[in-house]
C-alpha positions as CSV (number, residue, x, y, z in Angstrom):
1,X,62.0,102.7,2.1
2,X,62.2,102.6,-1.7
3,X,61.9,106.3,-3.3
4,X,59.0,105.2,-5.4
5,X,57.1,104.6,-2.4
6,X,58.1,107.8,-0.8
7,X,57.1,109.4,-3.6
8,X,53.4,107.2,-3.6
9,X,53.0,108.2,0.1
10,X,52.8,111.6,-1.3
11,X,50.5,111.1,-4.1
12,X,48.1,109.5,-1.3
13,X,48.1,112.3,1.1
14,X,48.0,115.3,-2.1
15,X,45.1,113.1,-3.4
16,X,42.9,113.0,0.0
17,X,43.9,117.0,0.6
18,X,42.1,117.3,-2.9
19,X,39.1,115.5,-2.2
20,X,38.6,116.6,1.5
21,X,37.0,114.8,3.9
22,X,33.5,114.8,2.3
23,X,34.3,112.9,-0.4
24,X,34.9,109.5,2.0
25,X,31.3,107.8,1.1
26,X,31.7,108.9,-2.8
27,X,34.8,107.2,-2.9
28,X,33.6,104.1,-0.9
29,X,30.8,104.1,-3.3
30,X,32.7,104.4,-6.7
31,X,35.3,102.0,-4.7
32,X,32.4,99.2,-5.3
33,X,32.2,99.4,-8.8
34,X,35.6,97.3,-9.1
35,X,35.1,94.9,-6.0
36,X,34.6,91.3,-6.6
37,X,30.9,91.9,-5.0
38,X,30.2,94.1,-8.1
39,X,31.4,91.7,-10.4
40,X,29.5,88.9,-8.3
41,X,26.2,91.2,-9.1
42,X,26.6,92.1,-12.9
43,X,28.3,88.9,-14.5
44,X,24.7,86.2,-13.3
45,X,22.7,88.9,-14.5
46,X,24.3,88.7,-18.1
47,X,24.7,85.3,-17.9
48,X,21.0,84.5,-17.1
49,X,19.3,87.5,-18.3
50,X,21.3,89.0,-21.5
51,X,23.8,87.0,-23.5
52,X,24.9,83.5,-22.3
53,X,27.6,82.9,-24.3
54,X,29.4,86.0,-24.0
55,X,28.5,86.5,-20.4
56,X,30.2,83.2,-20.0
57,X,33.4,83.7,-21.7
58,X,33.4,87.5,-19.7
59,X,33.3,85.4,-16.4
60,X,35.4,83.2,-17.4
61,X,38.2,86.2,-18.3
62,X,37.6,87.6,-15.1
63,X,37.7,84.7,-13.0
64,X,41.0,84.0,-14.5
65,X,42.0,88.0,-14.0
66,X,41.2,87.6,-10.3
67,X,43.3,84.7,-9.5
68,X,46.6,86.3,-11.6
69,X,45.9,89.4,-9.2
70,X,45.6,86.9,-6.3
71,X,48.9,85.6,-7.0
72,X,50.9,88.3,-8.3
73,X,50.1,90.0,-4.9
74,X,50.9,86.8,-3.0
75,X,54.1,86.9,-5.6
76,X,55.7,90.9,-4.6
77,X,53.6,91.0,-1.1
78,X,54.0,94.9,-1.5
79,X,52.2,96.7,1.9
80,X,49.8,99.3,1.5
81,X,50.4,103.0,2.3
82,X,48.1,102.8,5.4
83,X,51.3,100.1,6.8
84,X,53.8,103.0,6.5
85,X,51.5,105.7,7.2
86,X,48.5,104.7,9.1
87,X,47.2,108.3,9.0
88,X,46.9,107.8,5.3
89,X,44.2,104.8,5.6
90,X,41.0,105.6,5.2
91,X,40.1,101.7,4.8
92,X,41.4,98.3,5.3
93,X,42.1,95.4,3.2
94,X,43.6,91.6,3.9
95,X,46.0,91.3,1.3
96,X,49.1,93.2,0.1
97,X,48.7,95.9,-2.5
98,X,50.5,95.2,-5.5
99,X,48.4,95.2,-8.2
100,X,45.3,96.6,-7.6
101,X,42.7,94.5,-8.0
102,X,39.8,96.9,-7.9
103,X,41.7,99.0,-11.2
104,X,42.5,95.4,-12.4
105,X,38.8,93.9,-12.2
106,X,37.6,97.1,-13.5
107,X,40.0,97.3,-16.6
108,X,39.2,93.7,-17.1
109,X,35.4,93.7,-16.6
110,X,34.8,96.9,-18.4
111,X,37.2,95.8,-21.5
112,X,36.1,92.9,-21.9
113,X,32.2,94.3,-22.3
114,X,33.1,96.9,-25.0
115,X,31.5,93.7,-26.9
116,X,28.5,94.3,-26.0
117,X,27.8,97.6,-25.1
118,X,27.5,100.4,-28.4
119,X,31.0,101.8,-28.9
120,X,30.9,105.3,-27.8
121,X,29.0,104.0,-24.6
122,X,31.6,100.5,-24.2
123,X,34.7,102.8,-24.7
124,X,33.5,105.7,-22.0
125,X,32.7,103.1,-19.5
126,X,36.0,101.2,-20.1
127,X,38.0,104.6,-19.6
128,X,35.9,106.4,-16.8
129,X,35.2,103.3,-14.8
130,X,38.9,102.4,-14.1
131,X,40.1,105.9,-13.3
132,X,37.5,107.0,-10.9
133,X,38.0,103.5,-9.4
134,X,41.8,103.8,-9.3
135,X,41.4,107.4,-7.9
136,X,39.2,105.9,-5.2
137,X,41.5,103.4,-4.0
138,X,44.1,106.3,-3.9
139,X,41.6,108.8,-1.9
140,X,41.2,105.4,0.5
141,X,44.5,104.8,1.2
142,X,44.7,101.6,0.1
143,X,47.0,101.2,-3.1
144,X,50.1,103.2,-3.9
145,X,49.8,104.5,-7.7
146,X,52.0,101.9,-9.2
147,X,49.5,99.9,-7.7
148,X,47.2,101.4,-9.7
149,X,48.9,101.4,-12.9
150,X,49.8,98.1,-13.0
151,X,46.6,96.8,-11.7
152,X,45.3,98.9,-15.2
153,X,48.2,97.6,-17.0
154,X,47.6,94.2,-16.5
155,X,43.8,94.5,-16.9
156,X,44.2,96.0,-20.2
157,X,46.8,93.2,-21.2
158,X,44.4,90.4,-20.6
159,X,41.9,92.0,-22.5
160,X,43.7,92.6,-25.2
161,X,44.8,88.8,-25.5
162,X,41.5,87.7,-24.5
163,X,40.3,89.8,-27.5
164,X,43.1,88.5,-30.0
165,X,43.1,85.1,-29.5
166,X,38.7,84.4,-29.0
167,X,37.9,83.6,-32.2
168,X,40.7,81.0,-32.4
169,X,40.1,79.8,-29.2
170,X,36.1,79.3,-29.3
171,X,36.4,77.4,-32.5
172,X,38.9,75.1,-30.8
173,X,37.4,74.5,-27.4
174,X,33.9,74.2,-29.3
175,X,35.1,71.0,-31.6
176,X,36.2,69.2,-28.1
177,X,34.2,66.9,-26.5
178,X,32.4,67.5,-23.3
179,X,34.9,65.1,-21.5
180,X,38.0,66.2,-23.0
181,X,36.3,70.1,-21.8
182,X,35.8,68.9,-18.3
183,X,39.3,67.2,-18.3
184,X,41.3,70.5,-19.3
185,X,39.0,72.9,-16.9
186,X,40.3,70.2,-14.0
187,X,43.8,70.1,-14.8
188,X,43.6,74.6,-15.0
189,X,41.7,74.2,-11.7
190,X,44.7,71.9,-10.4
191,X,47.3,74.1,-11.1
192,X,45.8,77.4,-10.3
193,X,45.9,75.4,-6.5
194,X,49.4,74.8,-6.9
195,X,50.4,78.0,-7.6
196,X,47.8,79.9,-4.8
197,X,47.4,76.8,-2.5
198,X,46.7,79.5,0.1
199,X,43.8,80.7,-1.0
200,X,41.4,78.2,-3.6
201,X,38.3,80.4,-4.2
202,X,39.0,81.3,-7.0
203,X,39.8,78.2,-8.4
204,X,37.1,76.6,-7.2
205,X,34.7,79.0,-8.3
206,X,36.7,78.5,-11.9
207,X,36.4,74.6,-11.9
208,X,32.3,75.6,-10.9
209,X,31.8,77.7,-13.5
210,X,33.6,76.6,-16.3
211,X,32.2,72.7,-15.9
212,X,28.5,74.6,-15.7
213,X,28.9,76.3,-18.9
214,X,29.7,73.2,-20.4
215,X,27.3,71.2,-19.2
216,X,25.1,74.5,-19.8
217,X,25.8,74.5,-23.3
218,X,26.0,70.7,-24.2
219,X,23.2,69.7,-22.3
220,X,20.7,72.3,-21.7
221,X,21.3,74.9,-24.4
222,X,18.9,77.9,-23.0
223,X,17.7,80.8,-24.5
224,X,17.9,83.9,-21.8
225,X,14.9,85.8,-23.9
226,X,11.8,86.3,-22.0
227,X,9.9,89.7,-20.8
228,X,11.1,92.2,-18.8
229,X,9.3,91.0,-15.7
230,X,10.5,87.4,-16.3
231,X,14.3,88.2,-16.3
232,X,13.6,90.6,-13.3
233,X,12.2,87.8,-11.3
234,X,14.4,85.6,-12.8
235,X,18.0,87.4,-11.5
236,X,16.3,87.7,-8.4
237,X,15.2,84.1,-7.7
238,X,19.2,83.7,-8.8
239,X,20.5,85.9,-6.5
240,X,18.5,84.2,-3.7
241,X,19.5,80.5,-4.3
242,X,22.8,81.3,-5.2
243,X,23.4,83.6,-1.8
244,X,21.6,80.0,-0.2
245,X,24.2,78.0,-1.6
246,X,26.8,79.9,-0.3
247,X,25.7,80.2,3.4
248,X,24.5,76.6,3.9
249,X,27.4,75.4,4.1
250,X,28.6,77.7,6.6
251,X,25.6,76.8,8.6
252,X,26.0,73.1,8.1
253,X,29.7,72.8,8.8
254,X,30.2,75.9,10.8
255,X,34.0,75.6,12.6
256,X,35.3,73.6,10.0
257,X,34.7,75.5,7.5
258,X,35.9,78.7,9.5
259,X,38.9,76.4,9.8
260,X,39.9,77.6,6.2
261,X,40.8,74.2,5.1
262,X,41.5,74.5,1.3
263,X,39.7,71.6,-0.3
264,X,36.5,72.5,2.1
265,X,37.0,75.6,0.3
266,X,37.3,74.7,-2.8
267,X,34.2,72.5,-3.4
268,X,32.0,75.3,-1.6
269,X,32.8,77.7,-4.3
270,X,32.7,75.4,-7.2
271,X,29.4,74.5,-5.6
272,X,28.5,77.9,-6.1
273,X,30.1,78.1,-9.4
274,X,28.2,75.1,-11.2
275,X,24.8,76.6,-9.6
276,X,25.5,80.0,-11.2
277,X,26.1,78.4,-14.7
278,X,24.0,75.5,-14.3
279,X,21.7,74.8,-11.9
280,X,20.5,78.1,-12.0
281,X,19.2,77.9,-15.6
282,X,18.1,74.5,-14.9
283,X,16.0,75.7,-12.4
284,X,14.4,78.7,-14.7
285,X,13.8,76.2,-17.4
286,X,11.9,73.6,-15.0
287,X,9.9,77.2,-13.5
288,X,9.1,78.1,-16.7
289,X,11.4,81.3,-16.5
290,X,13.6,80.4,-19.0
291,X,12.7,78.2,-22.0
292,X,15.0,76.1,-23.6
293,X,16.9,76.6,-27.4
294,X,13.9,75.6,-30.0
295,X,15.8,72.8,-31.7
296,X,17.2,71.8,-28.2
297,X,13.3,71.7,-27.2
298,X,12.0,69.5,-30.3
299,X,15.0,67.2,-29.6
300,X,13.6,67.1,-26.4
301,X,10.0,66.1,-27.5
């Protein structure tokens, strides 16, 4: 066994001695805050009901975060303390540990809102967020701490280049046409399958989303302003269709979905992806809970 993992085993076990038994639910709970069903929750409601634009390029980052975690795992294929020590695992997981992709997402997520967010407020969430998260995965048993700190590390390095290079990268990807937009967001989609052709979530859900927010903003140009009540109902009627076009397809194809065949796969979660960014605010337009862009709406009329 390599020393540094020896020497990980014992950070685990000192950590949970800490903590105490008590602490299990706190740590599951904080644990959520950098799972992908956390980011599934918070990035549709800024999307729809706070800042398109930058809620798209944020999902967009993290999207693209996920799947570099999904394949640097894949990559080292690193086992978890819980495989040498099962005492030590106080919860399970499917894939091998190296990096962490709770400390990642978090980092990532967290990072890439200090855009939004007033800066005392941005920075404290982008610091306390990941360490509480990383300590939690710790506590469960489920990451060594290099683990950790490269799932930070690596975080924190995609935010930093998504933050460098935006400006330059907007202004280019803006002066595109939409088919030239929908051609490069295939050929990404095609080679994040080659190099994960295991798993192709999450670049269906990229293909999804990506060709939704430029349809989104070529074609139907919203404005995600409304009352409080309207964006409340608005997230929710989201929610519900989108967690609707996730399961009918389990219900309609059932085994051969469970099957795990990749291109089956792949066009259920770009389904889900192009609702999200698209046919979601299509629908809130046609409902009347979302109004379009005024000059889009005079072109219209």
């Amino acid at each position: 066994m390599q020393p540094v993992l020896v020497w990980g085993l014992g950070v685990v076990e000192a950590v949970q001695k800490f903590f105490g038994p008590n602490a299990l639910v706190p740590m599951q709970i904080i644990s959520l805050l950098g799972s992908e069903y956390f980011v599934l929750a918070a990035l549709p409601l800024l999307y729809w009901c706070v800042d398109h634009k930058k809620g798209a390029k944020i999902g967009v980052i993290v999207i693209l975060s996920g799947f570099l975690n999904s394949w640097l795992k894949v990559l080292f294929m690193q086992p978890r303390p819980y495989d040498l020590r099962p005492e030590l695992g106080l919860a399970r997981e499917a894939s091998p540990g190296l990096p962490s992709g709770h400390s990642q997402n978090s980092v990532t997520f967290w990072g890439a809102m200090l855009d939004m967010l007033p800066k005392a407020l941005g920075w404290t969430l982008a610091i306390a967020v990941p360490l509480l998260v990383g300590v939690s995965r710790l506590y469960l048993g489920v990451h060594f701490p290099t683990d950790v700190f490269a799932g930070w590390a690596i975080g924190a390095l995609i935010v930093f280049v998504a933050h460098i290079s935006d400006r330059k990268l907007s202004s280019l990807w803006g002066k595109l046409e939409i088919r030239f937009q929908l051609m490069i967001t295939a050929i990404i989609a095609i080679v994040m399958n080659f190099l994960l052709p295991s798993d192709t979530l999450l670049s269906g859900v990229f293909f999804g989303s990506v060709a939704g927010f430029v349809l989104a903003a070529k074609k139907l140009k919203f404005e995600v302003g409304g009352t409080a009540v309207q964006k409340v109902v608005r997230y929710l009627v989201g929610l519900a269709t989108s967690a609707l076009i996730y399961l009918l397809p389990k219900l309609i194809l059932g085994d051969a979905l469970a099957s795990g065949d990749a291109l089956v796969r792949f066009i259920r979660y770009a389904l889900l992806g192009i609702w999200i960014s698209y046919g979601a605010p299509w629908l809130f337009v046609q409902t009347k809970l979302m109004k379009l862009a005024d000059n889009k709406a005079a072109t219209l009329n």
